[in-house]
N, C-alpha and C positions, 0 to 999 in steps of 0.2 A: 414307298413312304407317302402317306396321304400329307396333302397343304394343310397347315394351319390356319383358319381365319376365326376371326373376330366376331361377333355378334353384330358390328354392324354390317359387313358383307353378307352376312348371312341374311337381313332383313332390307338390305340394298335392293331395289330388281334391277341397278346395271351397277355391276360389278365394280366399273371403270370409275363409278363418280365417289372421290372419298366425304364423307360426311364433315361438316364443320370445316371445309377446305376454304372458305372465305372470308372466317372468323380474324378478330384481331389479336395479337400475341397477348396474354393477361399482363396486368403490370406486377400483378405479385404471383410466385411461382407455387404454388398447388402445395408443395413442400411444405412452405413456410406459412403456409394458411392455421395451421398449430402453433407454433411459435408468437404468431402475433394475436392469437384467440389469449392466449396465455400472458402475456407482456400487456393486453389491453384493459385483462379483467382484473391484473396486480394495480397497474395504476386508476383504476376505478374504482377498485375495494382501497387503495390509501385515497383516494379524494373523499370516501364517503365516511370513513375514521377522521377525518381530518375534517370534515363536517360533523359527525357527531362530537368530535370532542370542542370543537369550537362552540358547538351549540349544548353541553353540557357544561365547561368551563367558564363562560361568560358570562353575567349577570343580563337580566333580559334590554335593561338601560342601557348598558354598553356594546348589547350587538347591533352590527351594520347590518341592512337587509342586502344591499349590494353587495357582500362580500359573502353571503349564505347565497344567495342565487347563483354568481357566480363559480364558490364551491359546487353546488347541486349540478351546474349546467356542466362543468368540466365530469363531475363521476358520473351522470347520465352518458355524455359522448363514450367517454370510455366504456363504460359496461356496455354501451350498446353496440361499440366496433369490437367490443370481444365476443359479445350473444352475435355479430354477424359473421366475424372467422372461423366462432367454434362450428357456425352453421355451413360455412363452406369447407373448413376441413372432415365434416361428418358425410359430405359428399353430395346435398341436396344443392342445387345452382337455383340459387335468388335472380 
C-alpha cells in the first residue's frame, strides 16, 4: 500500500517539519466563514433599505444627517465583514 501525503510534504524538503506548525488557533472556525458571510451581507442589505427608506420617506427639512451617517456607517461595516467572509470562505487568506 503506498502512504498518502499531502501537497505540502510533497513540496516540504524535510519531511519532518509540518507547515503552519506555529500558527495561532483562528477565532472563527473555517466552517462557519459562510454562515457569517451570509448573516453579515442580510444585516447590511436591511441597514441600507432602512437608509434608503429613510431617505426616500423623509422630507429633506426633517432629515438628521447624524442619523443618515450613522445608518451608512452601520451597512458599510456589515457589507464589508460579509465581502471579507465570503472572501475567506472562497478559500483566498487575506
Amino acid at each position: 500500500m503506498e502512504k498518502s501525503s499531502s501537497i505540502f510534504q510533497i513540496l516540504s524538503p524535510n519531511p519532518n517539519i509540518q507547515p503552519f506548525s506555529n500558527m495561532l488557533s483562528l477565532p472563527v472556525k473555517v466552517a462557519d466563514h459562510s454562515h457569517f458571510s451570509i448573516i453579515f451581507f442580510i444585516l447590511g442589505f436591511l441597514f441600507t433599505c432602512w437608509l434608503f427608506i429613510y431617505i426616500i420617506t423623509y422630507k429633506k427639512s426633517d432629515r438628521k444627517i447624524s442619523r443618515e451617517i450613522l445608518l451608512a456607517l452601520f451597512s458599510s461595516i456589515y457589507l464589508g465583514l460579509g465581502s471579507f467572509f465570503l472572501i475567506l470562505s472562497l478559500g483566498v487568506n487575506v
